[in-house]
Backbone as a printed PyTorch tensor [residue, N CA C, xyz], in Angstrom:
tensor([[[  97.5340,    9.7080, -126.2720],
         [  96.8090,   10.6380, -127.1100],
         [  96.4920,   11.8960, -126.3120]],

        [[  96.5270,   13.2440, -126.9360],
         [  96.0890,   14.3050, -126.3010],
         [  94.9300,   14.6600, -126.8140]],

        [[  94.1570,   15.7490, -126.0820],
         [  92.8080,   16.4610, -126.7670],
         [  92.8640,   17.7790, -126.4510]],

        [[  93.1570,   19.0610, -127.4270],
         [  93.0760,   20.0800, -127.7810],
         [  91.9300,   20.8600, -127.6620]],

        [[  91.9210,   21.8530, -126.8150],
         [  90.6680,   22.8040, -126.9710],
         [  91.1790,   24.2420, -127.2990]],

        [[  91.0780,   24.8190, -128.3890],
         [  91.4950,   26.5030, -128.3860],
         [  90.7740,   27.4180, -127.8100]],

        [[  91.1020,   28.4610, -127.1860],
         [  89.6990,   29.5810, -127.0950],
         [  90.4000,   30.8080, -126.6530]],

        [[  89.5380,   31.6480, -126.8040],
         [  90.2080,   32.9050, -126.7970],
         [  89.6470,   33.9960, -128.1000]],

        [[  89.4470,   32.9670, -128.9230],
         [  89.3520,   34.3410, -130.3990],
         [  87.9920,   34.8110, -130.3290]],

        [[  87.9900,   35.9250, -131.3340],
         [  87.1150,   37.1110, -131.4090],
         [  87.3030,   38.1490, -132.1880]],

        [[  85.8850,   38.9460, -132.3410],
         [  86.7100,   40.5870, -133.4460],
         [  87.4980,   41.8380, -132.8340]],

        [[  88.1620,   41.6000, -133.3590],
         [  88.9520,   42.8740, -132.7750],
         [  89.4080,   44.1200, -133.2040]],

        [[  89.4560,   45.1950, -133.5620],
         [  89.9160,   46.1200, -134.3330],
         [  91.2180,   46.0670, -134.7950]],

        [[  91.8370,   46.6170, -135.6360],
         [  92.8920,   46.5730, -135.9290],
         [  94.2090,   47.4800, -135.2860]],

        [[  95.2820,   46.7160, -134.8440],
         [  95.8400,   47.6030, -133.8410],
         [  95.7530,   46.8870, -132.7090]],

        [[  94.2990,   46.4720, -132.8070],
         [  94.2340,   45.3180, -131.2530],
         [  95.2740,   44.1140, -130.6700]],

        [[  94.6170,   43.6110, -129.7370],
         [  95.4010,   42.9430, -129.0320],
         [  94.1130,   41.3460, -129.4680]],

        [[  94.7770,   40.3540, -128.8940],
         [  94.3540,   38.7010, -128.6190],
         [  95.1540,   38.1870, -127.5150]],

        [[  94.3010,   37.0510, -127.0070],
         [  95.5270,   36.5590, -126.3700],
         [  94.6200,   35.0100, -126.8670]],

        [[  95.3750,   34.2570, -127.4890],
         [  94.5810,   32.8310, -127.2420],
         [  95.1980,   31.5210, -126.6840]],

        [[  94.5520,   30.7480, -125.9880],
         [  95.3170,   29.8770, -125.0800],
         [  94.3960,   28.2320, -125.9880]],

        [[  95.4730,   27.4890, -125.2910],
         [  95.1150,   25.6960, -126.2840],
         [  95.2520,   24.8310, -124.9580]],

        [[  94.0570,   24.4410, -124.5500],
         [  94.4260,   23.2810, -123.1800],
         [  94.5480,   22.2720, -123.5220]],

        [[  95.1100,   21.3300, -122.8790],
         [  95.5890,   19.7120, -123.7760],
         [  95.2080,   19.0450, -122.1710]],

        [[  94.7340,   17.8500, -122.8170],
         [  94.5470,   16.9610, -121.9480],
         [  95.3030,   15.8250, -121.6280]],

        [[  95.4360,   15.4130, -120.4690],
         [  96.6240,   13.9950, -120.3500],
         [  97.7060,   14.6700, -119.5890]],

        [[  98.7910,   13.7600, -119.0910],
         [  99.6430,   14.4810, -118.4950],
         [ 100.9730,   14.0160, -118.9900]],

        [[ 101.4260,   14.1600, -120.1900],
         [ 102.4100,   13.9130, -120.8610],
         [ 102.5380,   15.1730, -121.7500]],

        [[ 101.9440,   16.0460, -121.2920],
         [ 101.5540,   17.8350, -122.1560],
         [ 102.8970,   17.7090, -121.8880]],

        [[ 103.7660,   18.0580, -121.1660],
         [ 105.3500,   18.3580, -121.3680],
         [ 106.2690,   17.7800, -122.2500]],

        [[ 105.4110,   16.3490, -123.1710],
         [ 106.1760,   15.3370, -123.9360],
         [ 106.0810,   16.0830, -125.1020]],

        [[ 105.3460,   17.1050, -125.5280],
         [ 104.9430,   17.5240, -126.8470],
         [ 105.3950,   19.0020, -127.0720]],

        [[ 106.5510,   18.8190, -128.2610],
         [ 106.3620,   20.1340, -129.1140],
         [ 104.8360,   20.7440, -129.1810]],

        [[ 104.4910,   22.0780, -129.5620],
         [ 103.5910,   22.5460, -129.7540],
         [ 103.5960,   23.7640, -130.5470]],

        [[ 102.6140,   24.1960, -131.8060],
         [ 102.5690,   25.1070, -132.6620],
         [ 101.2720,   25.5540, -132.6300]],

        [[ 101.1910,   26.6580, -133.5790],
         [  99.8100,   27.3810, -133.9150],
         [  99.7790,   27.3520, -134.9380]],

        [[  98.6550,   27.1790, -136.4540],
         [  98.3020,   27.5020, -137.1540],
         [  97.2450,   28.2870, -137.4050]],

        [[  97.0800,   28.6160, -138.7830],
         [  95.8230,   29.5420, -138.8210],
         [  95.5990,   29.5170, -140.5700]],

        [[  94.0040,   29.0420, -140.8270],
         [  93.6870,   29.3670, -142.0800],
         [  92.8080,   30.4860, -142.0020]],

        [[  93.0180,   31.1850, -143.3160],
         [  92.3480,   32.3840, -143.8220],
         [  91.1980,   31.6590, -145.0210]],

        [[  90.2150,   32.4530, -145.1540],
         [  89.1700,   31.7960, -146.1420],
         [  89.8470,   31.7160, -147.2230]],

        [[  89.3000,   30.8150, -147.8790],
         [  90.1250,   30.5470, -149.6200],
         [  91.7680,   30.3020, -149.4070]],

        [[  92.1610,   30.4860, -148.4450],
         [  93.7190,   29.7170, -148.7300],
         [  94.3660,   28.5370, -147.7750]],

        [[  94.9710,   28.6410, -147.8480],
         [  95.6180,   27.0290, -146.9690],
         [  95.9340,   26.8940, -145.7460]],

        [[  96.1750,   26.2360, -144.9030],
         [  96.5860,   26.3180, -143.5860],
         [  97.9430,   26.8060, -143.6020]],

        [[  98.3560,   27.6980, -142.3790],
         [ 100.1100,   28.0320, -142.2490],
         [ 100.5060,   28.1580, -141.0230]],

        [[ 101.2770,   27.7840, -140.9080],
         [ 101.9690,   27.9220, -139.7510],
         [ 102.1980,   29.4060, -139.0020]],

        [[ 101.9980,   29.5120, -137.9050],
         [ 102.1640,   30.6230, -136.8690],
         [ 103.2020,   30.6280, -136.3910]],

        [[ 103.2430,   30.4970, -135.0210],
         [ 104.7070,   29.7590, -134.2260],
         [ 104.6500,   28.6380, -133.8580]],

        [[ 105.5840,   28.2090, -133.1970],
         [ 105.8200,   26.9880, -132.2950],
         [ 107.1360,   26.9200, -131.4000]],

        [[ 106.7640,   25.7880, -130.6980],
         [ 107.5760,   25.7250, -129.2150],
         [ 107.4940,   24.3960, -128.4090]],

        [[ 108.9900,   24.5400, -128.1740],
         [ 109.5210,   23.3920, -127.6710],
         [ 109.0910,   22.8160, -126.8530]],

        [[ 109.3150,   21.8150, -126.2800],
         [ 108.6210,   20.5240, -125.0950],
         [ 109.0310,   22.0400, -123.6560]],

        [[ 110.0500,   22.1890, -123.7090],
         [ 110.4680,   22.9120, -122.3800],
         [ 109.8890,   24.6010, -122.3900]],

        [[ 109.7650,   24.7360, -123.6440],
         [ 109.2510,   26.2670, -123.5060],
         [ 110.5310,   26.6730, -124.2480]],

        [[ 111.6700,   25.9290, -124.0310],
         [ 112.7410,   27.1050, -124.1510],
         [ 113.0240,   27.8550, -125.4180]],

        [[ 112.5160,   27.1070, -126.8340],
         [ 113.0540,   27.6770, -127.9120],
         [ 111.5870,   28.1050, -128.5710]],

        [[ 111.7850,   29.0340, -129.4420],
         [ 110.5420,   29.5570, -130.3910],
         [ 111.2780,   29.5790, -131.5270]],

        [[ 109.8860,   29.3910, -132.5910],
         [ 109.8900,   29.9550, -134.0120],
         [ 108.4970,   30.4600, -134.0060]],

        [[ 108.7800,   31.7020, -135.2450],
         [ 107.3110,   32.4560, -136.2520],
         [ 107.8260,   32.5550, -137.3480]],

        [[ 106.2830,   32.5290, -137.5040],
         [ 106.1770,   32.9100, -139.3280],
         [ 106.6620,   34.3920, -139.6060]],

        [[ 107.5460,   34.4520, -140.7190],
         [ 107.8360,   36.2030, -140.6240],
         [ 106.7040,   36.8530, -140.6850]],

        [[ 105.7860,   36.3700, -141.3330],
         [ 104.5320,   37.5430, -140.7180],
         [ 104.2420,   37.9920, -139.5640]],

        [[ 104.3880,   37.1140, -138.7330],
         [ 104.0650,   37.5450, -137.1980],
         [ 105.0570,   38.1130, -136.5440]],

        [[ 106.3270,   38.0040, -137.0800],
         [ 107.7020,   37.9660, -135.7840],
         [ 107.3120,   38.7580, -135.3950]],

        [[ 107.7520,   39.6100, -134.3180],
         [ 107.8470,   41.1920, -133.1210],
         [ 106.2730,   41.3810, -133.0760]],

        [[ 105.1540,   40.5900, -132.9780],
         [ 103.6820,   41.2550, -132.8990],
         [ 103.3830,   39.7520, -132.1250]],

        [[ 103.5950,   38.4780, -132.2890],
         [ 102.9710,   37.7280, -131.5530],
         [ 103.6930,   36.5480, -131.1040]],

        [[ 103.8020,   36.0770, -129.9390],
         [ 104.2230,   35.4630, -129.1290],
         [ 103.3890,   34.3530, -128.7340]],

        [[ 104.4700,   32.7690, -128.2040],
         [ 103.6950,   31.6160, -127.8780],
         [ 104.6000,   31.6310, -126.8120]],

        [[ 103.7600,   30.7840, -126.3280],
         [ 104.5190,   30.9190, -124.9980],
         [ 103.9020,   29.5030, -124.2690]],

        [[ 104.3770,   28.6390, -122.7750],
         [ 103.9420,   27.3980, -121.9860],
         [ 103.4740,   27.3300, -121.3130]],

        [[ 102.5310,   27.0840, -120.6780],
         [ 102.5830,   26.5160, -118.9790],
         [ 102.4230,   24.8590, -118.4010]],

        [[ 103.6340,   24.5240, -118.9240],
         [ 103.2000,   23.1330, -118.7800],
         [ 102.8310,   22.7360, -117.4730]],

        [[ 102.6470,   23.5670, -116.0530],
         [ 101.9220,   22.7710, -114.4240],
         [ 100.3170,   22.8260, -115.1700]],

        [[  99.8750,   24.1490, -116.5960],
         [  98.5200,   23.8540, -116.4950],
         [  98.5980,   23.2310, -117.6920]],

        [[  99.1190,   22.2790, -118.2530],
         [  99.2180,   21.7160, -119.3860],
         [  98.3120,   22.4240, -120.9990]],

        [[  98.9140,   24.3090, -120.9640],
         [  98.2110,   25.0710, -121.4430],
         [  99.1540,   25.8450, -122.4770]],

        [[  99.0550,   26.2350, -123.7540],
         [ 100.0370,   27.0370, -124.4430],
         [  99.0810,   27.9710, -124.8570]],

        [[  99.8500,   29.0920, -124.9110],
         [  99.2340,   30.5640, -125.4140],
         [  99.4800,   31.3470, -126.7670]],

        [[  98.9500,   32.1420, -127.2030],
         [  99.8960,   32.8490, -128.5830],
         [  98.7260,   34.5010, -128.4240]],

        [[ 100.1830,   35.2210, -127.7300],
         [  99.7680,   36.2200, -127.6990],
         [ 100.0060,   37.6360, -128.8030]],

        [[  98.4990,   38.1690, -129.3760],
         [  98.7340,   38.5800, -130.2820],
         [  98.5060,   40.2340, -130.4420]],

        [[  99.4090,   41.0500, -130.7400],
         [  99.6590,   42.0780, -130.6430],
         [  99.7980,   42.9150, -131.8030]],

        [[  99.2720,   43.8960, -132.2970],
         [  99.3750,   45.1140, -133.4260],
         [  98.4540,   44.2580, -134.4030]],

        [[  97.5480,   43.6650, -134.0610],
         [  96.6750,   42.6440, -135.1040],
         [  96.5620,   43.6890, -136.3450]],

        [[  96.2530,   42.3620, -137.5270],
         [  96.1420,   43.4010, -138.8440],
         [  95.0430,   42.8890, -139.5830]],

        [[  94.2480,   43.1810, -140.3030],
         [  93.4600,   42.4000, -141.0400],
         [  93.6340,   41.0420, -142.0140]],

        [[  94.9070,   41.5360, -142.1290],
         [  95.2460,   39.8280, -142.4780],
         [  95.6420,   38.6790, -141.7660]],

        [[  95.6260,   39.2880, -140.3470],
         [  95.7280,   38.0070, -139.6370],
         [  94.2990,   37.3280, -139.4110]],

        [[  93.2120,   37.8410, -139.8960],
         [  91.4670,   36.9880, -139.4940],
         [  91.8730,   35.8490, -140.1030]],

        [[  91.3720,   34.8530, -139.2640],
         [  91.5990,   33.6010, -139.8040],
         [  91.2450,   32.9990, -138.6970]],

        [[  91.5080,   31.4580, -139.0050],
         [  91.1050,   30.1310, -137.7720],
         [  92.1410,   29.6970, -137.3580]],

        [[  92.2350,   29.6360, -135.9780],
         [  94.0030,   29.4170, -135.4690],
         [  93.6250,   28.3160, -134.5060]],

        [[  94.4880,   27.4310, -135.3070],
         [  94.8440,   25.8280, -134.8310],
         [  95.7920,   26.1020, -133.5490]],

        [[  95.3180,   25.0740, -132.4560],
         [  96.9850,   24.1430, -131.8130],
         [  97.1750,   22.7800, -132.1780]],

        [[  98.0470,   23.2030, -132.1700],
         [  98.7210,   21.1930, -132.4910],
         [ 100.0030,   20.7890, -131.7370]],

        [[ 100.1420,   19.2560, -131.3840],
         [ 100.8910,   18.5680, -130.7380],
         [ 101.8500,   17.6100, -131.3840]],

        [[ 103.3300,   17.8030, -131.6100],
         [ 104.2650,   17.1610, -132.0430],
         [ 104.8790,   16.2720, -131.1020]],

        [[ 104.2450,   14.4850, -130.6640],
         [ 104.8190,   14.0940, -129.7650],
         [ 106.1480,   13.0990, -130.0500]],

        [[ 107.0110,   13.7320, -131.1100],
         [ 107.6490,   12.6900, -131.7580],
         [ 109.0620,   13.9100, -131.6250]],

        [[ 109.0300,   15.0350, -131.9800],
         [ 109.9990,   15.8340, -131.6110],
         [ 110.4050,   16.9900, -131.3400]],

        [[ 111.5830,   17.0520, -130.3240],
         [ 111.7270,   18.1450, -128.7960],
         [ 112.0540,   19.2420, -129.6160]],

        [[ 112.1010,   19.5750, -130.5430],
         [ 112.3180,   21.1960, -131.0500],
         [ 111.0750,   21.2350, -131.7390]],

        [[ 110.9020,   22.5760, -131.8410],
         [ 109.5570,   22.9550, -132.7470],
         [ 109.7770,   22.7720, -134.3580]],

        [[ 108.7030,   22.1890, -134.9760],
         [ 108.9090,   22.5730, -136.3070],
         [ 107.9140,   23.6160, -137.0230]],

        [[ 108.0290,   23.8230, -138.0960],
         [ 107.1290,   24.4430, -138.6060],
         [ 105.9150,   24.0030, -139.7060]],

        [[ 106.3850,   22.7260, -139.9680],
         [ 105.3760,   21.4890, -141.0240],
         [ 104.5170,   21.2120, -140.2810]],

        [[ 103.3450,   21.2110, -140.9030],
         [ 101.9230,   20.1650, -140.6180],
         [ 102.0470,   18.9770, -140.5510]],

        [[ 102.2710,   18.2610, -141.3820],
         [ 102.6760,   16.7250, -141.3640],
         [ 103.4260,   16.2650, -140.0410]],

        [[ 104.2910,   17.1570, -139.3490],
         [ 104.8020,   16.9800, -137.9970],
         [ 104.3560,   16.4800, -136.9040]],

        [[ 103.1700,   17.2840, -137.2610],
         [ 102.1330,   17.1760, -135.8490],
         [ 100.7230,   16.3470, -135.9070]],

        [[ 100.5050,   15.8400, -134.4800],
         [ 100.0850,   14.9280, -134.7350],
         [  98.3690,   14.7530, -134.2820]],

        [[  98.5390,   16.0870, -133.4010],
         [  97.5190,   16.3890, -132.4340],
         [  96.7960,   17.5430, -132.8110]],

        [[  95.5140,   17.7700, -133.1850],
         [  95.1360,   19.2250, -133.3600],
         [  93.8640,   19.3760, -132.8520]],

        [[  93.7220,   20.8740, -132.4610],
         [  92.3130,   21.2070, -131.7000],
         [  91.2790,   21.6670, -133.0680]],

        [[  90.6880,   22.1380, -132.9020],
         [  89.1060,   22.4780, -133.6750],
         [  89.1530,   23.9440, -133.8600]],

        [[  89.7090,   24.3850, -133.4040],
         [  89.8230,   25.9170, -133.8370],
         [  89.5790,   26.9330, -133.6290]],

        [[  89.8050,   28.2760, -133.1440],
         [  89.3380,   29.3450, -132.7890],
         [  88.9730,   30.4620, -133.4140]],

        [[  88.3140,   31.1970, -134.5860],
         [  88.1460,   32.5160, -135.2060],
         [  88.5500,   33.8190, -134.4830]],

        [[  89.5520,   34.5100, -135.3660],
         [  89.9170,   35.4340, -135.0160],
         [  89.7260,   36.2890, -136.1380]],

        [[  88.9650,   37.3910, -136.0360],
         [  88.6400,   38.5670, -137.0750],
         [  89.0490,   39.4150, -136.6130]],

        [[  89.6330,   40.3510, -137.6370],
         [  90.4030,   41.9110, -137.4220],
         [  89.5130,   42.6370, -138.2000]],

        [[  88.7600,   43.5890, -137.9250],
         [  88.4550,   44.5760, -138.8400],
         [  89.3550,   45.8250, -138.7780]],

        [[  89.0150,   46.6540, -140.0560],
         [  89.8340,   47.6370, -140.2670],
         [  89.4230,   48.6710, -139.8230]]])
């Protein structure tokens, strides 16, 4: 089993920058796909990006492509999602989660198996 902590979020203007990081506990962090989600008030959870056991492959949500990036460090058993040209529709609560079942990223919830508690990220305009 892993345990998820997010942190990093905050208000930021729009245009701004984020950077938020997800520490996992245990040392099998390299066994696990890993993604980001994020709910907005009143609507559903969605998927951000995600990334492979090795780091090597990515996916995003077309909302995000060319503005935010995930990225590994599996020696600190730590993933990041760095966020760039923020917009007001990205405020929301941004999940990590742990897929220890398979080596490419997906983009489904049901996938994953592991999730942290969450971080708030507000954009004002």
């Amino acid at each position: 089993q892993v345990q998820l902590v997010e942190s990093g979020g905050g208000l930021v203007q729009a245009g701004g920058s984020l950077r938020l990081s997800c520490a996992a506990s245990g040392r099998t962090f390299s066994n696990y796909a890993m993604g980001w989600f994020r709910q907005a008030p009143g609507k559903e959870r969605e998927f951000v990006a995600a990334i492979s056991r090795s780091g090597g492959r990515t996916y995003y949500a077309g909302s995000v492509q060319g503005r935010f990036t995930i990225s590994r460090d599996n020696a600190k058993n730590t993933i990041y999602l760095q966020m760039n040209s923020l917009k007001p529709d990205d405020t929301a609560v941004y999940y990590c989660a742990a897929d220890r079942v398979r080596t490419m990223p997906t983009t489904t919830e049901p996938s994953y198996d592991y999730w942290g508690q969450g971080t708030q990220v507000t954009v004002s305009s």
